[in-house]
C-alpha positions as CSV (number, residue, x, y, z in Angstrom):
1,X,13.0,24.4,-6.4
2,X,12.4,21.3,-4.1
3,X,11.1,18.2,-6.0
4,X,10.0,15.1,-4.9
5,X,13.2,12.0,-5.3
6,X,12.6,8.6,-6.8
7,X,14.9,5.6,-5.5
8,X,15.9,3.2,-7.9
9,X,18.9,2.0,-6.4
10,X,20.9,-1.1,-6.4
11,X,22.3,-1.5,-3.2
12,X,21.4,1.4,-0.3
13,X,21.0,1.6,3.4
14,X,17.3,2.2,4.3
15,X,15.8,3.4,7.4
16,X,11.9,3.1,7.8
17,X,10.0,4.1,10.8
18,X,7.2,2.3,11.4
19,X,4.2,3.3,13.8
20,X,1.3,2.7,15.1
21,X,-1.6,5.2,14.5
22,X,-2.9,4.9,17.9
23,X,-0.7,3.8,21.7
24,X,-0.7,0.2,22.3
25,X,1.9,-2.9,22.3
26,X,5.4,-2.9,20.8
27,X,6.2,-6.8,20.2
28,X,10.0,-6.5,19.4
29,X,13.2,-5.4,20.7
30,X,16.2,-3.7,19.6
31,X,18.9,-5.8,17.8
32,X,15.6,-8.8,16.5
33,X,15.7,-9.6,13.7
34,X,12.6,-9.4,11.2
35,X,10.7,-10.7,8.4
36,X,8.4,-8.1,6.2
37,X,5.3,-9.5,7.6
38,X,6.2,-9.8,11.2
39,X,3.6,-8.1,13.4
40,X,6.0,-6.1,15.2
41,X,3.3,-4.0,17.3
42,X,-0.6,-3.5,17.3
43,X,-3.2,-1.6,19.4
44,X,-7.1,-1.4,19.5
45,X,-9.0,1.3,16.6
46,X,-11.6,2.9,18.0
47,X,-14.3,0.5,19.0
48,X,-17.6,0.8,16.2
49,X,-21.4,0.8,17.7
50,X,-24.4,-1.0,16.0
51,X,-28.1,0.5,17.0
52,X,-30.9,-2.6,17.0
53,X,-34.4,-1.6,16.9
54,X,-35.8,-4.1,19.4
55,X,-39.3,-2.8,19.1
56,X,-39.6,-2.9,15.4
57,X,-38.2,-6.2,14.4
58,X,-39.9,-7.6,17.1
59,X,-43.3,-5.6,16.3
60,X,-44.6,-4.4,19.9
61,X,-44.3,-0.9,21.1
62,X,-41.3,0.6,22.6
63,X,-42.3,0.2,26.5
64,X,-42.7,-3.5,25.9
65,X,-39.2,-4.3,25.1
66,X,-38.0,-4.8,28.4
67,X,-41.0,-7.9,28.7
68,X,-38.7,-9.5,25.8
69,X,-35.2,-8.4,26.6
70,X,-32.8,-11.5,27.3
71,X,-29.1,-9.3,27.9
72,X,-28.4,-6.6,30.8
73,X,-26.3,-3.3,30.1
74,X,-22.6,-4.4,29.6
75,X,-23.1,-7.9,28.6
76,X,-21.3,-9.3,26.2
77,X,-23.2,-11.5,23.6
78,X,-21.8,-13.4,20.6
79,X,-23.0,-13.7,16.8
80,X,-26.3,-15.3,17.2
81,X,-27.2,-15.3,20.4
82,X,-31.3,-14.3,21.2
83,X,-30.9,-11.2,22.9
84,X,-35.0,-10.2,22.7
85,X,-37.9,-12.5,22.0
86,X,-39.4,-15.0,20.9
87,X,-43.0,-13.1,20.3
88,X,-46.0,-14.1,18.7
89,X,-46.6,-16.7,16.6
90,X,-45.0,-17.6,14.4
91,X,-42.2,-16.7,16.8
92,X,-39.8,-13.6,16.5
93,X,-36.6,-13.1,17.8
94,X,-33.6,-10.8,17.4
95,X,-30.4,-12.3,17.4
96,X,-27.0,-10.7,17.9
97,X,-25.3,-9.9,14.1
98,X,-22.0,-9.9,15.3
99,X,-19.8,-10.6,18.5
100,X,-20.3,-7.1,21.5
101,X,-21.2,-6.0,24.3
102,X,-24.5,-4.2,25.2
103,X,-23.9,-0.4,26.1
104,X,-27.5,0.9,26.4
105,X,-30.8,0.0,25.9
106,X,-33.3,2.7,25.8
107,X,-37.1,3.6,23.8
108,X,-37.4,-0.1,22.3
109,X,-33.1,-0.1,21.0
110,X,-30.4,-1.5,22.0
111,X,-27.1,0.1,21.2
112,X,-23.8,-2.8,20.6
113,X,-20.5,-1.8,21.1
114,X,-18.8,-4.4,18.6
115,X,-15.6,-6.1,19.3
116,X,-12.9,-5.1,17.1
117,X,-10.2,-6.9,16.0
118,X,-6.6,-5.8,16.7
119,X,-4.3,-3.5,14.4
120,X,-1.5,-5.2,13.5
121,X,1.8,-3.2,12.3
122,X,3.6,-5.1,10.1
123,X,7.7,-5.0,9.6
124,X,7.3,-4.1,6.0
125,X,11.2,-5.0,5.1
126,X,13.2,-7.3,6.2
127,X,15.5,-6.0,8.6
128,X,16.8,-5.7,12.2
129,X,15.1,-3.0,14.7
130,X,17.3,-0.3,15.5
131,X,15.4,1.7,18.4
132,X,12.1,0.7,20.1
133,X,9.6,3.5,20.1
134,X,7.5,2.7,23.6
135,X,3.8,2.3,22.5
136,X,4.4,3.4,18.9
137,X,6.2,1.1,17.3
138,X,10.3,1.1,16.1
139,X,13.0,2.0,13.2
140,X,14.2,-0.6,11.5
141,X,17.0,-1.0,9.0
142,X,18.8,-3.0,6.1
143,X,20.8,-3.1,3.2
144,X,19.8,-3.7,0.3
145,X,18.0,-2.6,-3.5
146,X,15.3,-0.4,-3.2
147,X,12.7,0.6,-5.8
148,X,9.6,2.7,-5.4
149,X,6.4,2.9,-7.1
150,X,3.7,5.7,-7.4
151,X,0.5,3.8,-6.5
152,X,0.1,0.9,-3.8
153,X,-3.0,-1.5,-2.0
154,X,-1.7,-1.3,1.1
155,X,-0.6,-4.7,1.0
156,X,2.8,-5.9,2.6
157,X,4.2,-9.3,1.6
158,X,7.9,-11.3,0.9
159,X,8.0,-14.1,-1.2
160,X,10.9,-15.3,-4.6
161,X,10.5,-12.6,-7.5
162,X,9.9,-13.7,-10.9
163,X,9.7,-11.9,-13.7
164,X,7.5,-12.2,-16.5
165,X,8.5,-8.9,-18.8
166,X,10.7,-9.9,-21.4
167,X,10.5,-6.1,-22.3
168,X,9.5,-2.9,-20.4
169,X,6.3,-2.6,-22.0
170,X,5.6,-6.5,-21.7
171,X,1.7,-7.3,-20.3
172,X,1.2,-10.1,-18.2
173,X,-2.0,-12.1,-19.4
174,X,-3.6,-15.5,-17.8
175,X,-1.6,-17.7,-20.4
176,X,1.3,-16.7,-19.0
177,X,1.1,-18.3,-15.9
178,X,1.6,-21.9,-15.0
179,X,3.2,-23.9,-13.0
180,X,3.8,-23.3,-8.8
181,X,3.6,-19.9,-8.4
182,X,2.3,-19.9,-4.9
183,X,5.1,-18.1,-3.4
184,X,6.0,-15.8,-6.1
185,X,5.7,-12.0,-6.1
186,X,5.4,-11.6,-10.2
187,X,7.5,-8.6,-11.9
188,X,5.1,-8.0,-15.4
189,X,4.7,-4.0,-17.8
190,X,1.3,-4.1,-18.0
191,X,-2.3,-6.0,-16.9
192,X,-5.2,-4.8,-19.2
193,X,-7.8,-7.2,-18.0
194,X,-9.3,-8.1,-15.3
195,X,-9.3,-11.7,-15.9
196,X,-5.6,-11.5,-15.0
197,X,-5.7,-10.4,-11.8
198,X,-8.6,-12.8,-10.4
199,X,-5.7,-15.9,-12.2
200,X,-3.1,-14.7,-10.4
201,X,-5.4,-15.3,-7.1
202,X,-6.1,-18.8,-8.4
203,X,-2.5,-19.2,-8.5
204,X,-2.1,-17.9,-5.0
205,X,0.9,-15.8,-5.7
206,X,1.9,-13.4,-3.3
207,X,2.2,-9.7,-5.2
208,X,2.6,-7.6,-8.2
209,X,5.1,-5.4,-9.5
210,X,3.7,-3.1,-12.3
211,X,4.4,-0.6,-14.3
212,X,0.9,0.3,-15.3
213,X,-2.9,-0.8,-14.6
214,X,-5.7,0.8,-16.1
215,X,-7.6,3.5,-13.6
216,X,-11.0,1.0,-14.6
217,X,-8.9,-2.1,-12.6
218,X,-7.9,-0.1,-9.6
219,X,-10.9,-1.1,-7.1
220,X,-10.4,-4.9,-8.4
221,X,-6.9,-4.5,-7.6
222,X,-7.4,-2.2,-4.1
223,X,-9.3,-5.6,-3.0
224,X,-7.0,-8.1,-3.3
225,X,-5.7,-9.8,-0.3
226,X,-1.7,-9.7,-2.1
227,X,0.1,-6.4,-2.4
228,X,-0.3,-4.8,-5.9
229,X,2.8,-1.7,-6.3
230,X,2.2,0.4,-10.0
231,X,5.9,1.8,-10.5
232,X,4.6,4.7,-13.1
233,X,1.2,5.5,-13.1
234,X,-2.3,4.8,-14.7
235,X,-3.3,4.0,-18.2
236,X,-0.6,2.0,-20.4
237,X,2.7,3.2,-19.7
238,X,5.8,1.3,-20.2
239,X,8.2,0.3,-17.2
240,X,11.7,2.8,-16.7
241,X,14.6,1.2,-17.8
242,X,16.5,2.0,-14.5
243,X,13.5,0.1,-12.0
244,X,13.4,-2.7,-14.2
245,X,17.3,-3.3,-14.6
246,X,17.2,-3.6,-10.7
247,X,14.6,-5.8,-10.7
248,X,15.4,-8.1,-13.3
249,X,19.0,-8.4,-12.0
250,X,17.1,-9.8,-9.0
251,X,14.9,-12.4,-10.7
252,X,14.7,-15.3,-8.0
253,X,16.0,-14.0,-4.8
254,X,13.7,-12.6,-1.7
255,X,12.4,-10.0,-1.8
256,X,9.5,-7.8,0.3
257,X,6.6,-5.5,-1.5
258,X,5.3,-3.0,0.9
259,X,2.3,-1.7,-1.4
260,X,1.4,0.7,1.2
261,X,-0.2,4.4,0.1
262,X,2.1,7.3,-1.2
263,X,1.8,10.1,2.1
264,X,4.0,13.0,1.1
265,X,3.9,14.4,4.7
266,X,5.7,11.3,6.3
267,X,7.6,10.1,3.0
268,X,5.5,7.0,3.1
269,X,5.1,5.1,-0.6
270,X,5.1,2.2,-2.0
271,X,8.4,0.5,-2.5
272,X,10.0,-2.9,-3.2
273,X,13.3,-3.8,-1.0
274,X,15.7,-6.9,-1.8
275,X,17.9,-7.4,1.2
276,X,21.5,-7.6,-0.2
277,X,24.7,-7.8,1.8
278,X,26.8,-4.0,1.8
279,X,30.0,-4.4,-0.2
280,X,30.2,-0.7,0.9
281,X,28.9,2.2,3.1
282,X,26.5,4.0,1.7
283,X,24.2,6.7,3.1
284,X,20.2,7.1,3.9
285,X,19.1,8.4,0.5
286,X,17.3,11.3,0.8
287,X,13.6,12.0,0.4
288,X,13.7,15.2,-1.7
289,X,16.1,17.7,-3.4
290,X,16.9,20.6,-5.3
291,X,16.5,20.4,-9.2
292,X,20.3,20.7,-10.5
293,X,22.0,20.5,-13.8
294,X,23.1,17.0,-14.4
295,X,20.1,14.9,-12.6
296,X,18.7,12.3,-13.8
297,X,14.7,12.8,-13.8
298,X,11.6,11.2,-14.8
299,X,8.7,13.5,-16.1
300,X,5.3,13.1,-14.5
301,X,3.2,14.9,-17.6
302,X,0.0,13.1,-19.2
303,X,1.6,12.7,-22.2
304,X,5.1,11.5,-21.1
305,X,4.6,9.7,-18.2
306,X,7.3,8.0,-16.8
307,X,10.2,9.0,-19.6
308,X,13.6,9.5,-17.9
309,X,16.1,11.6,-18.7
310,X,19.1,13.8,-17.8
311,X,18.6,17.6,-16.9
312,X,20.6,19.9,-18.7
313,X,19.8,23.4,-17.8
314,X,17.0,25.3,-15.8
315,X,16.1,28.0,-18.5
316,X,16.2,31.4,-17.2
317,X,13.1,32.6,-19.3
318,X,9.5,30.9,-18.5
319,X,7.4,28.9,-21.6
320,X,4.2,29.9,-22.1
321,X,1.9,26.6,-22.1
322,X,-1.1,25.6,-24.6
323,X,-3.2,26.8,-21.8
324,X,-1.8,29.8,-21.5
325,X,0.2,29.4,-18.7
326,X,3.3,31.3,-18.1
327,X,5.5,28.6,-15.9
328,X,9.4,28.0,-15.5
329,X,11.2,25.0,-17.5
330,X,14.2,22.9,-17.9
331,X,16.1,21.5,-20.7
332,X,16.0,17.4,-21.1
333,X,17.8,14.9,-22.8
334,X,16.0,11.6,-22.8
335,X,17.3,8.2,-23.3
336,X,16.6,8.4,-27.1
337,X,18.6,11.2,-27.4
338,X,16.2,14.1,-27.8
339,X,16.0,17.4,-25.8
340,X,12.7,19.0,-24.8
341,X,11.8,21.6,-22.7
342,X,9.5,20.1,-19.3
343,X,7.6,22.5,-16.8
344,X,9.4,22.2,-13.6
345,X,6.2,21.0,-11.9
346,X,6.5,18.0,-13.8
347,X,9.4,16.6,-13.3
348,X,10.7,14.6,-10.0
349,X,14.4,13.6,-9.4
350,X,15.9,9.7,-9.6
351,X,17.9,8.9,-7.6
352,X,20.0,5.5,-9.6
């Protein structure tokens, strides 16, 4: 049975493709070297339309509007500009609510094609661009500790980690922080409140690393303008001892957060990468494998979220569950030294 792989690795060579979603401009070249927030190619999203009812805001009758009309077909107006009136008295106008250009005017409306702003592909690691792809975007690579999360804001950003989790289970509250934390990226087990989160923008730090957030925090956290990358899940669930090893080995060197969302189909999640220099060759690590005797794995069940342990055997018979499911299992050791029996489809390999 294929199951999903978890990296927490020390020190691995990573490959990321990163591409536009749409053509445009590629802004690097092989052999550059990168930062995690370099733009490193952008394009255009499809352009978004605004209809204004001329007729109504100005209160005459449809025919009428062209009387009032101060803009042609295709020309562009900016945020506040009068494009129809004044009428009456007191006068009325209708001014422009953003910057466009004027597609159509017809029956008293005008139709405004707004101007969008750019897409910008960011780096996400910090690397070197192996391979330009034209219009798309590139591949880039590094060495380096890699550790990947479940749950992401889609924020990218590099910046000094510091860890505030004495222990795995540790929660990060406002009285924690103090002092110049501006370009910080904070390691913490646990935020419960939402106070934290809005002192941490105060403090104008630059990410997160968590193992848990409470599902209630997750649009707070989803509009923050600094990445935000849960390692385990939802709820209150304590950090795995292999991810937090790696990271607080790390505790003051570079690092980048690419809090981006988990897409199975392009083995795209969230992940933090600390450039170090190879000692070694290593190889990619790969994105899934086959569940084998003498894995390590972490089990994804509601009640045991995020526990890691070592598979010992893929029993041949199937467990019937308190549902009444009939399903296949495995035999796992955890780290405190007792075996259970996990439904294969809850379990997901770690690669350490």
């Amino acid at each position: 049975m294929f199951v999903p792989v978890t990296h927490y690795l020390a020190l691995t060579k990573i490959r990321r493709e990163r591409m536009l979603p749409l053509p445009g401009m590629v802004l690097v070249t092989a052999g550059q070297k990168v930062n995690a927030t370099d733009v490193i190619a952008e394009t255009r999203l499809a352009n978004q339309h605004l209809l204004l009812d001329v007729a109504q805001t100005l209160g005459i009758a449809p025919h009428h509007t062209h009387d009032y009309l101060n803009v042609a077909i295709n020309q562009v107006v900016a945020k506040g500009d009068v494009i129809a009136g004044p009428v009456g008295f007191p006068p009325r106008s209708l001014r422009s609510p953003q910057d466009g250009k004027v597609v159509h005017i017809n029956d008293g409306k005008i139709l405004l094609e707004l101007e969008s702003q750019p897409y910008q592909l960011q780096a996400g690691l910090e690397g070197v661009i192996q391979k330009v792809v034209p219009e798309r975007g590139a591949i880039l690579e590094t060495y380096g500790a890699l550790v990947q999360g479940m749950w992401g804001n889609g924020r990218i950003a590099q910046g000094n980690l510091k860890r505030f989790a004495p222990s795995t289970g540790s929660e990060l509250t406002c009285d924690d922080l103090e002092g110049d934390l501006s370009g910080s990226i904070l390691l913490s087990g646990h935020i419960s409140r939402a106070e934290t989160i809005k002192c941490c923008k105060e403090y104008s730090i630059r990410g997160l690393i968590l193992a848990s957030l409470p599902a209630s925090l997750v649009p707070l956290a989803a509009q923050c303008n600094f990445p935000i990358i849960i390692l385990e899940g939802f709820g209150k669930i304590p950090m795995n001892s292999a991810a937090f090893k790696i990271l607080s080995a790390n505790e003051g060197k570079e690092i980048a957060v690419n809090a981006s969302g988990w897409e199975r189909y392009s083995d795209t999640r969230p992940e933090v990468i600390i450039p170090l220099p190879a000692t070694f060759e290593t190889n990619f690590p790969l994105t899934d494998a086959i569940l084998t005797p003498g894995q390590s794995v972490r089990i994804n069940s509601s009640t045991m979220k995020g526990i890691i342990g070592k598979l010992i055997a893929l029993n041949k018979e199937q467990a019937v569950l308190a549902n009444g499911l009939k399903v296949p299992v495995a035999t796992i050791h955890l780290e405190n030294g007792e075996s259970i029996c996990v439904p294969l489809a809850n379990l997901e390999v770690l690669a350490q």
